[in-house]
Backbone bond lengths (Angstrom), bond angles and torsions (degrees), N, CA, C in turn:
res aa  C-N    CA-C-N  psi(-1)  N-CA   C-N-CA  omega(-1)  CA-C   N-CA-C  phi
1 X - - - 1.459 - - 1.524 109.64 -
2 X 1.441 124.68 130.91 1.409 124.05 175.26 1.308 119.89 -69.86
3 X 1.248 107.71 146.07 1.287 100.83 -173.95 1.976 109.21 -145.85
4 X 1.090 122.40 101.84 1.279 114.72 174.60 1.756 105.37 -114.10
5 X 1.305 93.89 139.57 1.546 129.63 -135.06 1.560 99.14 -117.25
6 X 1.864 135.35 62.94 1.857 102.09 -175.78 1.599 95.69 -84.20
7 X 1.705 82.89 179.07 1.401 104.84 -178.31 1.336 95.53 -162.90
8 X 1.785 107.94 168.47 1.326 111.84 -179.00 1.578 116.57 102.87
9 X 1.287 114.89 -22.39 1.431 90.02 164.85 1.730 151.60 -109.57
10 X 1.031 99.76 -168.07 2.151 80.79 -162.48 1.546 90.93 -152.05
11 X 1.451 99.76 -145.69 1.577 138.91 177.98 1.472 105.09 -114.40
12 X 1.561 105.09 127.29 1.671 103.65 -173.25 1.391 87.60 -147.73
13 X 1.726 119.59 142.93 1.352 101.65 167.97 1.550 103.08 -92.76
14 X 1.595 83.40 -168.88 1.876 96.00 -159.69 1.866 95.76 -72.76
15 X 1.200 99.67 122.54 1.593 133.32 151.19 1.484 100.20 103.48
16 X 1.440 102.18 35.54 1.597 111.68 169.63 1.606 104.72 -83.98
17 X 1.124 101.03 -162.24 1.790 122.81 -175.69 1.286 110.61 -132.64
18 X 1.465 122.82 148.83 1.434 124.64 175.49 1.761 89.17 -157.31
19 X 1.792 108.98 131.12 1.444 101.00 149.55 1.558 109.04 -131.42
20 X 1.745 95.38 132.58 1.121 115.74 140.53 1.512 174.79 -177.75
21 X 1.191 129.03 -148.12 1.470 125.12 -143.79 1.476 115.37 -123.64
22 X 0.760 136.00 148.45 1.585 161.89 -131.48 1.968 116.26 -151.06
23 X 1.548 84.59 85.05 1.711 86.44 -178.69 1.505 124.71 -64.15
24 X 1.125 144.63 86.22 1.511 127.43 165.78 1.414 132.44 -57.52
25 X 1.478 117.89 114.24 1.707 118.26 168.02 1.305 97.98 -133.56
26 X 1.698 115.67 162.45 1.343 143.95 145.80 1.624 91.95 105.06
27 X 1.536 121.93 18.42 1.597 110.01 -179.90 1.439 107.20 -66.16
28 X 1.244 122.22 132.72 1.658 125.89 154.43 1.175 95.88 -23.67
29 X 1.310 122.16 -89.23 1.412 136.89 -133.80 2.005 96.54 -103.74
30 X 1.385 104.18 -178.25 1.308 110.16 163.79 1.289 131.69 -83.56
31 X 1.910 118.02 134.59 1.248 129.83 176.95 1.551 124.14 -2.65
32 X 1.516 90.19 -58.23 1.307 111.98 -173.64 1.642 123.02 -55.85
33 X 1.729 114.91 -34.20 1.215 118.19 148.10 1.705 129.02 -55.75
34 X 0.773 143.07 -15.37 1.417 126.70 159.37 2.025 123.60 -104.19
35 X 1.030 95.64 139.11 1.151 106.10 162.47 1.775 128.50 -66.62
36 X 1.355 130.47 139.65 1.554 114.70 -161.92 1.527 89.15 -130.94
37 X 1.528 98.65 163.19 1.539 110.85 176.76 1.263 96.49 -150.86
38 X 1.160 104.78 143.17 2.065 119.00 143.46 1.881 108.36 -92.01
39 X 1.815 76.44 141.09 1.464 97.29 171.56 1.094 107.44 -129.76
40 X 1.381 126.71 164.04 1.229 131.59 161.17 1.527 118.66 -149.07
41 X 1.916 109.93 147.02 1.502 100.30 -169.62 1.467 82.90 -145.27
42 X 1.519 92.80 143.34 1.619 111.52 -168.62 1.504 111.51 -116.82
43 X 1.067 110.02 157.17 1.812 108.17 175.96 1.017 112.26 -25.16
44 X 1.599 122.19 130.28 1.326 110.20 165.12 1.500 120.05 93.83
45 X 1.484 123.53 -44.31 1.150 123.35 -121.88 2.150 84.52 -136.54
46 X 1.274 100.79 156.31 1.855 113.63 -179.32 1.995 103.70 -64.75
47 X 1.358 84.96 152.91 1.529 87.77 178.44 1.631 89.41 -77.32
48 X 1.193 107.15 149.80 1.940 123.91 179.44 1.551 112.11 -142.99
49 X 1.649 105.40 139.16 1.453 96.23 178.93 1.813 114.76 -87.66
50 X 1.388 83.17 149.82 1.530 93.65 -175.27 1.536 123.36 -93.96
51 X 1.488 112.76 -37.85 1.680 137.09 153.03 1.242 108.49 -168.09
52 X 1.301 93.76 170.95 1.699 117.17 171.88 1.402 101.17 -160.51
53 X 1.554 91.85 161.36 1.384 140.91 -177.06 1.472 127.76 -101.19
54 X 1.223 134.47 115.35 1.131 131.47 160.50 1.440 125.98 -55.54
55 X 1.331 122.75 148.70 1.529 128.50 -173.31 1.588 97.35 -51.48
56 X 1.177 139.85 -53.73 1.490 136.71 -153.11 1.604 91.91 -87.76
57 X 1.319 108.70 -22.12 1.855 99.74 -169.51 1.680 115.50 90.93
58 X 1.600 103.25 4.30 1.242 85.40 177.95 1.381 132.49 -87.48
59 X 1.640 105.77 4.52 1.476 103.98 -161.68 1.301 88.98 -171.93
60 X 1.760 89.32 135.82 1.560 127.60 -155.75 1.213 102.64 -118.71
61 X 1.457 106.57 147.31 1.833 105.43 166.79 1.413 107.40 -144.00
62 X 1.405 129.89 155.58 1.591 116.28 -179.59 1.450 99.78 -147.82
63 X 1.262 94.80 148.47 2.060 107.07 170.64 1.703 93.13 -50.15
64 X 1.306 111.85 163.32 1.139 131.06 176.83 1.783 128.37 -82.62
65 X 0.993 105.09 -3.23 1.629 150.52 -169.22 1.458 99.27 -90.65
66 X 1.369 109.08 -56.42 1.610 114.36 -172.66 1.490 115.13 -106.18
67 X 1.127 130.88 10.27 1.450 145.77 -151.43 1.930 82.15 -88.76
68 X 1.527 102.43 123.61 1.141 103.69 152.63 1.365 95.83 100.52
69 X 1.844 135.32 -44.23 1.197 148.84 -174.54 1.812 96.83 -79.73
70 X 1.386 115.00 -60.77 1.187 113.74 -145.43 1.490 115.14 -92.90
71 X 1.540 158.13 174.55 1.002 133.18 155.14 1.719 100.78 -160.27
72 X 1.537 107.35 119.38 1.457 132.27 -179.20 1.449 98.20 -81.64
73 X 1.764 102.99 138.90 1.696 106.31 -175.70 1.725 89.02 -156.65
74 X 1.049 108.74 135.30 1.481 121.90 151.91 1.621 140.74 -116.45
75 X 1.060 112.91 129.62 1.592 118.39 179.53 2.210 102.54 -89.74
76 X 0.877 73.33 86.87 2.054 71.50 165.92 1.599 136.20 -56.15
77 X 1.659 97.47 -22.77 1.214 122.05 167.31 1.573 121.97 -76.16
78 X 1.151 105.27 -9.29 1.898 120.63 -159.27 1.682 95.77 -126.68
79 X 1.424 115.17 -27.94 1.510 118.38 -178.82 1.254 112.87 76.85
80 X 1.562 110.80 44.42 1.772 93.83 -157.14 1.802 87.53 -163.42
81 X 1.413 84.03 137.67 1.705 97.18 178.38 1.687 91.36 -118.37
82 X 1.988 84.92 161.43 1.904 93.27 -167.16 1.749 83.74 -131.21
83 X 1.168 109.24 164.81 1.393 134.60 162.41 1.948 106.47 -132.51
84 X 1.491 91.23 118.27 1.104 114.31 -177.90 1.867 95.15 -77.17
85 X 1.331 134.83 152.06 1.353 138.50 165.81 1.583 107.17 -126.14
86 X 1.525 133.01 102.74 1.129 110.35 167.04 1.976 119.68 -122.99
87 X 0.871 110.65 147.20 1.568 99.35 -178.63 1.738 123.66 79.71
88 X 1.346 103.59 34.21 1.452 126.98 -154.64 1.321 92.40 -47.34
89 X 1.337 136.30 163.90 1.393 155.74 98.96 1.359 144.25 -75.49
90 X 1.312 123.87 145.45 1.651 108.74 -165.95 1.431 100.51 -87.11
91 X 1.263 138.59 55.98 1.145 166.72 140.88 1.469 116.22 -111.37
92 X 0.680 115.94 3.19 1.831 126.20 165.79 1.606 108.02 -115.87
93 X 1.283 106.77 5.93 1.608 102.05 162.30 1.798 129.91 -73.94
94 X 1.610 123.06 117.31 1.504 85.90 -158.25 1.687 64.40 177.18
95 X 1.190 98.40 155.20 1.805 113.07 171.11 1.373 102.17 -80.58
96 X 1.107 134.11 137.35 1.426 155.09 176.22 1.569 119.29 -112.07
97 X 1.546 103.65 130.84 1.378 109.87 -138.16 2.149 90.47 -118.81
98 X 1.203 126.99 126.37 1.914 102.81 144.73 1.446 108.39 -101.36
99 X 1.627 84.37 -176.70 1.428 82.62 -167.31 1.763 83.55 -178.49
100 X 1.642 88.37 140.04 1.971 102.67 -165.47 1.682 84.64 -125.09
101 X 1.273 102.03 134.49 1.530 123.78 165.25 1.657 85.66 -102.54
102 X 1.582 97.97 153.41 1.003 114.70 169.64 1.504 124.68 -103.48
103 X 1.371 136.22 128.25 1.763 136.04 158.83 1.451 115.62 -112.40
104 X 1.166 99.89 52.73 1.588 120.17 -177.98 1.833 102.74 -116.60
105 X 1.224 117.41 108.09 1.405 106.14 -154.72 1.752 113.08 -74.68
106 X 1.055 119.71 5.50 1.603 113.28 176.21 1.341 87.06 -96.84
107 X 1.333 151.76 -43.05 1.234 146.92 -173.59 1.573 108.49 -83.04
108 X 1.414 127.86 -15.84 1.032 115.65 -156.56 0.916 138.62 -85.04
109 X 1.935 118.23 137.47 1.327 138.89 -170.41 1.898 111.44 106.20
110 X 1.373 85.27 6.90 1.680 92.01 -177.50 1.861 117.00 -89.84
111 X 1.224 128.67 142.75 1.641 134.69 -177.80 1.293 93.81 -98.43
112 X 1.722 92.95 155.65 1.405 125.60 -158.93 1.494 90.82 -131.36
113 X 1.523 141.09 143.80 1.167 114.34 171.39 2.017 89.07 -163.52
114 X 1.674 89.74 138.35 1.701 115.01 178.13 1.343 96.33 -62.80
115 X 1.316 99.56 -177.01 1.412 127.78 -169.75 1.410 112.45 -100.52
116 X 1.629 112.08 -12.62 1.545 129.91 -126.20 1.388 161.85 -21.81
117 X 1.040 145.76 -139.14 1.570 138.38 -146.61 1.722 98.43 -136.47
118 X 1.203 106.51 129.43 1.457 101.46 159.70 1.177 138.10 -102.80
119 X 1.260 117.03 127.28 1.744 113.28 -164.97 1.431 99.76 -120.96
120 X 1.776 111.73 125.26 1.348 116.91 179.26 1.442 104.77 -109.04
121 X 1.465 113.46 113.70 1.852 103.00 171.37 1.804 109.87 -94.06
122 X 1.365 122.70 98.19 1.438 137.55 159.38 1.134 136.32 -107.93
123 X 1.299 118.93 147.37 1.791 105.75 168.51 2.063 92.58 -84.99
């Protein structure tokens, strides 16, 4: 059974730091077949992606919101993608979501999705 696992978040005030990470177990196949993203959805408001990761890790993309603040990294060996948080805003308050697409072809094109993490940015 799949299971992605975040962790890592809290109470940070505004232009603090928070990282975090996203356990993967129970994949069919290997890590390395899916691609991962952070999402996040805030009061009120649509779940939205925040970045993702390519299966090999070589290539990153980010909302425009977080460009420059945020930075997605994965260890394939550990099964586990991280979201770096830097330079928070209390507009980055919002439950934070991963989530593994699959390119594993008996599974493929199928979402994987956490439970997720809540991150409050306040003074």
């Amino acid at each position: 059974q799949v299971q992605l696992v975040e962790s890592g978040g809290g109470l940070v005030q505004p232009g603090g730091s928070l990282s975090l990470a996203c356990a993967a177990s129970g994949f069919t196949a290997t890590f390395d077949m899916y691609a991962m993203s952070w999402y996040r959805q805030a009061p009120g408001k649509e779940r939205e992606l925040v970045a993702d990761i390519t299966p090999g890790g070589g290539s990153t993309n980010y909302a425009d919101g977080v460009k420059g603040r945020f930075t997605i990294s994965r260890d394939n060996a550990k099964n586990t993608v991280y979201l770096q948080m830097n330079s928070l805003k209390p507009e980055d308050t919002a439950v934070y979501y991963c989530k593994a697409h699959s390119y594993y072809h008996p599974t493929y094109g199928m979402d994987y999705w956490g439970k997720g993490t809540l991150v409050t940015v306040s003074t």
